[in-house]
N, C-alpha and C positions, 0 to 999 in steps of 0.2 A: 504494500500500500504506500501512495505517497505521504510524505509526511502530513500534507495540505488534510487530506484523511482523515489521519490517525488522530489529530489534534482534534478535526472535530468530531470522531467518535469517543471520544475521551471527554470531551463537553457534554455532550449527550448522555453520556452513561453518566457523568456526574449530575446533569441537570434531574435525571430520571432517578436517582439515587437521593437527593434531597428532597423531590415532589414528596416520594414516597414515605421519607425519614417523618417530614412534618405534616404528614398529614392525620388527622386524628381519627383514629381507627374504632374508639368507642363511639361515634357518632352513626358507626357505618360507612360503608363508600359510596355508597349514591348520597350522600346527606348533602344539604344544599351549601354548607362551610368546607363541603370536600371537592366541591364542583370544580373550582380555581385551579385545585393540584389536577386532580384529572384531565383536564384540558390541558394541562401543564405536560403530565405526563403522555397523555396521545401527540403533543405537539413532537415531543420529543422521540416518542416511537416512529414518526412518521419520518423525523429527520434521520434518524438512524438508514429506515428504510430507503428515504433516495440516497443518501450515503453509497449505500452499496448499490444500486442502479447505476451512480454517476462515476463508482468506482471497476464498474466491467464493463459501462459504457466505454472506459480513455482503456481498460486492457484491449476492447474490441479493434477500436481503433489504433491502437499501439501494431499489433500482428500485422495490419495492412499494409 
């Protein structure tokens, strides 16, 4: 992986990794004070995901 990558899957895993630290689990996870981190967290699942799209996209393009 390029470094460009690494660094921001290393955000992401840390940003998904504090959504979840604070978020308060006696309330439940649909509770409407847990909404914030959830949206927090999908944001950050979804960067992950083009992460790796945009990272076999440049390998695709790399072979040619």
């Amino acid at each position: 992986m390029h470094l460009f990558y690494k660094i921001f899957l290393a955000l992401f895993v840390i940003f998904i990794g504090f959504n979840l630290y604070v978020m308060e689990w006696d309330l439940g996870f649909w509770h409407e004070e847990n909404a914030k981190f959830i949206l927090s967290i999908s944001a950050g699942v979804l960067g992950i995901l083009v992460l790796f799209v945009l990272h076999t996209m440049s390998k695709f393009a790399a072979k040619k």
